[in-house]
C-alpha positions in Angstrom: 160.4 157.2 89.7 157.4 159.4 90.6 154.5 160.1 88.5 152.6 162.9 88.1 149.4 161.5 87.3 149.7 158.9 90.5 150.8 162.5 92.0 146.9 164.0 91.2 145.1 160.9 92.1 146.7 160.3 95.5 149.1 157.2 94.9 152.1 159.1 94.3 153.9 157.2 97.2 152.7 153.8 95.5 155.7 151.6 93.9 155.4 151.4 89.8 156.3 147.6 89.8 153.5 147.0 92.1 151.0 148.8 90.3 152.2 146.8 87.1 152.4 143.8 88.9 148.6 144.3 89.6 147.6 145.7 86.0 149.2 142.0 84.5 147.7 140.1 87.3 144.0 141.3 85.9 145.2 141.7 82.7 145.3 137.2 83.0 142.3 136.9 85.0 140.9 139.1 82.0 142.4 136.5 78.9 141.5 133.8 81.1 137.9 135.1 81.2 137.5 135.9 77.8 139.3 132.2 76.8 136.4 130.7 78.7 133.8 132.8 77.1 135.1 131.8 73.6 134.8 128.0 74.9 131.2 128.1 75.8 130.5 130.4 72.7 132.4 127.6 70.5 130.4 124.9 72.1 126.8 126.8 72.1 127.6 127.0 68.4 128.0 123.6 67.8 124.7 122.9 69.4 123.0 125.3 67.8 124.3 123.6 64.3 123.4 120.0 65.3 119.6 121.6 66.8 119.5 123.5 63.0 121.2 120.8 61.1 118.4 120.1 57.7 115.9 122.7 59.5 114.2 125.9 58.6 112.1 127.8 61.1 109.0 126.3 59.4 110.2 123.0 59.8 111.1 123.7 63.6 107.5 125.1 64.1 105.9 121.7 62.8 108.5 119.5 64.4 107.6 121.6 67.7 103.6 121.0 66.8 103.8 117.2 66.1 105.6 116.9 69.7 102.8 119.0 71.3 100.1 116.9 69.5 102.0 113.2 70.6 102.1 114.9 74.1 97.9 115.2 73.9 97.5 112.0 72.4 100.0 110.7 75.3 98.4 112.0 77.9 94.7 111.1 76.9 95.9 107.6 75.9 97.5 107.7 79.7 93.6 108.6 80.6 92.0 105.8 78.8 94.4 103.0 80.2 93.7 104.8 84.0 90.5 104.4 83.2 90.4 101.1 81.9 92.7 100.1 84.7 90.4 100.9 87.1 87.4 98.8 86.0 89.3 95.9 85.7 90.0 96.2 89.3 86.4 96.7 90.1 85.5 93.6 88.1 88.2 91.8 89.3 87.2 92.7 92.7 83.8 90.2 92.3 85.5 87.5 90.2 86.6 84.0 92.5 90.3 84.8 93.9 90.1 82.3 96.5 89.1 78.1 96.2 89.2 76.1 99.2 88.7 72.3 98.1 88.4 69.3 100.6 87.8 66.0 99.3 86.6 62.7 102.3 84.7 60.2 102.0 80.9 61.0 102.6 80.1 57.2 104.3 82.4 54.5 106.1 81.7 52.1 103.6 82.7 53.9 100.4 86.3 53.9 99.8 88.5 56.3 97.7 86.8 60.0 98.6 85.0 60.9 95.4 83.0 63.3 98.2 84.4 66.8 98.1 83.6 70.6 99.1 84.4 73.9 96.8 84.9 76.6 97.9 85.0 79.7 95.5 85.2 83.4 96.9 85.7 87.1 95.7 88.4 89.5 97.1 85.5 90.1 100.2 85.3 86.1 101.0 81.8 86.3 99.5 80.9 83.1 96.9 79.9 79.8 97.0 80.6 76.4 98.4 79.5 73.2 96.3 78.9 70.1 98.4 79.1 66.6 96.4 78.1 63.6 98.1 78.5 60.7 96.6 77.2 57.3 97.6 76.5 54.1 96.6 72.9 55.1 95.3 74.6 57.7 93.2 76.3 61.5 93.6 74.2 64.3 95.2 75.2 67.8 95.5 73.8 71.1 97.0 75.2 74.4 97.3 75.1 77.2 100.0 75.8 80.8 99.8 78.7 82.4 101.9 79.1 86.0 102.4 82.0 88.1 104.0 83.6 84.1 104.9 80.3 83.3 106.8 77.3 81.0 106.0 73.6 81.7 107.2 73.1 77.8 107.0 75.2 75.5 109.5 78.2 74.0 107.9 79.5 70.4 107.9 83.2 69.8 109.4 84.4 69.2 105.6 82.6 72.4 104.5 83.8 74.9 107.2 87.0 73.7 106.8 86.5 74.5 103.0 85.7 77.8 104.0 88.9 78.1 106.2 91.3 77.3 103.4 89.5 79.8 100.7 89.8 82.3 103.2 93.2 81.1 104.4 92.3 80.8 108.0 93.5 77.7 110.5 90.8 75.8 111.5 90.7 74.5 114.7 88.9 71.5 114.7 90.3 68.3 115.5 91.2 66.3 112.4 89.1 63.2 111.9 90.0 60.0 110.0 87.7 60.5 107.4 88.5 64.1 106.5 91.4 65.4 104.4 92.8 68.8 103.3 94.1 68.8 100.1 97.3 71.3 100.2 
């Protein structure tokens, strides 16, 4: 069967039943296409309904507001508690972190080592060490300033190694009889 419109437009040699067979081939992929595009329509729909469910367009434009004004008061509450963050680290920076403690006995005749050392440093080993001596005549005690886990003042066996556990270092001192680290 020849046509004569295929005849003007040059397909006259072209098969009818493949030239149907292609029309109902896009004739699917065109109801398929339009099936899909009445799913997502369906679907936009119902979340348009839910997103409008009990609004106006007034309401929407103050819901919208009160979320912008929680976002500012969010983000400058986020600001304060940055800020107050920081200078809690800067004060915690100068508050005692470390304590060294050694407790011996200050005499060969006194028994029970009421004697001890404290040690009490920042985040920078600087602090102070308390020396308490105590004797039979009665309990003495002296301090000395340490700075950067040093002291401008010689220290006694039982206070450098004081020092060495505040500032978690191993001392290397041959332990005595009369000295003891408390762990």
């Amino acid at each position: 069967m020849n046509s004569n419109f295929l005849s003007r437009i040059g397909l006259g040699n072209i098969d009818t039943g493949y030239l149907f067979l292609i029309i109902f081939i896009l004739l699917i992929i065109i109801i398929a296409g339009i099936a899909y595009i009445i799913y997502e329509n369906i679907k936009f729909r119902k979340a348009y309904k839910k997103f409008m469910k009990g609004s106006t367009a007034d309401s929407l434009e103050d819901k919208i507001f009160q979320m912008c004004e929680e976002q500012d008061s969010l983000r400058k509450l986020g600001l304060k508690h940055s800020r107050e963050i920081k200078e809690l680290y800067a004060k915690h920076q100068s508050a005692f972190q470390k304590v060294g403690l050694v407790k011996y006995d200050a005499f060969k005749e006194m028994g029970g080592k009421l004697s001890f050392c404290l040690v009490l440093l920042d985040e920078n080993d600087t602090g102070i060490l308390i020396n308490s001596i105590h004797n039979t005549s009665g309990c003495y005690c002296y301090s000395k300033r340490i700075k950067n886990g040093k002291c401008d003042i010689v220290l006694g066996e039982e206070e450098q190694l004081a020092v060495d556990k505040a500032t978690r270092r191993k001392m290397k001192v041959a332990k005595s009889s009369d000295v003891e680290a408390e762990e």
